[in-house]
Steps between C-alpha positions, in 0.01 A plus 500: 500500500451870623674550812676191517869567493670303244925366497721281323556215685840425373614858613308464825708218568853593388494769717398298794772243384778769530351690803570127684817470310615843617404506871417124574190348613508624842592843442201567287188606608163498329557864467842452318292284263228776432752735453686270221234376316286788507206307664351594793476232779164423450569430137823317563333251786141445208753468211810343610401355830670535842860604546617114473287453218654736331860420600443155388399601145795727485714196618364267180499818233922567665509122453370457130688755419821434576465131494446508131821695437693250677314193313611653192841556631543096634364353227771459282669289834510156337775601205620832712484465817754819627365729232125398671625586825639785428238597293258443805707764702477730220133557561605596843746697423306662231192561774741648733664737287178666342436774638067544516500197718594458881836327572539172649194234463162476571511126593799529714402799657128294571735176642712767754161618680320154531531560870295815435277343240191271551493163459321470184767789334812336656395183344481684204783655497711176561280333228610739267932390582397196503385483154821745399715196670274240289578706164876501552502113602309407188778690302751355638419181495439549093856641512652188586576577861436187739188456759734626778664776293215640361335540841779625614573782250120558513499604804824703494373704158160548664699653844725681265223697305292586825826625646578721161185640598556553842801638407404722274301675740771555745716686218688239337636620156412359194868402453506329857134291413693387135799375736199315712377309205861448345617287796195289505495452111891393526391283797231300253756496247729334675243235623393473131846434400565252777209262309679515144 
């Protein structure tokens, strides 16, 4: 259609998804956006909707995308449960270290500013742990951890990636995030060990 600017959706929102990732929700404006994607703000609010529109979509496209990885990664749990969890903090790892992306995590960048954050995107943003905390508890459960264990070593893997992230950001080497994940791994291990 003559006149009518035409984009790539999937390119339009990548670079929305990192400009979020990069400076946070609150420290991008509408501007920041146009300037990203290439849109102007007209285009952005017809196309992509208002700025917590948008942020939400970026959210669920950060969430699929990562949240496959680390399906893949868990679910070998039930006959390996350490090499899942370590596996699991691989895809972290492996996020952190490339270098085209932002450091530290969308997610627990969006869970940090939930004072800053609407209702409706906080309750996102927690939605989106949550379900990282239900993945983890599934696995190991499968991995022959008890109720109680599982639960518990849910919620410590799940603190321990968000803070890789975290850390990350603030400088941590790649060596120091490995030592991170080592303790908790040898930590599970020990638990595991403790049922044979």
């Amino acid at each position: 259609m003559a006149g009518k600017k035409q984009f790539d959706m999937d390119t339009v929102l990548d670079a929305a998804m990192i400009q979020f990732w990069r400076a946070g929700y609150a420290d991008t404006s509408v501007d920041d956006l146009s300037r990203a994607t290439g849109l102007n703000r007209s285009s952005i609010y017809s196309s992509l909707g208002d700025k917590d529109t948008l942020f939400l979509r970026c959210l669920d496209r950060y969430a699929a995308r990562y949240g496959d990885k680390y399906d893949a990664a868990l679910s070998g749990a039930a006959t390996e449960p350490l090499a899942a969890v370590r596996a699991f903090f691989d895809v972290t790892l492996r996020r952190i270290a490339d270098p085209g992306l932002p450091d530290g995590c969308l997610i627990a960048q969006s869970a940090m500013a939930t004072p800053v954050l609407s209702p409706a995107v906080a309750a996102h943003a927690r939605q989106a742990l949550d379900f990282q905390l239900t993945r983890l508890r599934a696995a190991l459960k499968a991995g022959r951890l008890t109720d109680q264990d599982a639960e518990t070593f849910a919620v410590h893997v799940a603190a321990v990636n968000q803070s890789l992230a975290v850390m990350s950001r603030a400088g941590a080497s790649p060596a120091q995030l490995q030592a991170i994940v080592n303790v908790t791994v040898g930590a599970l291990s020990q638990a595991l060990h403790a049922r044979d």
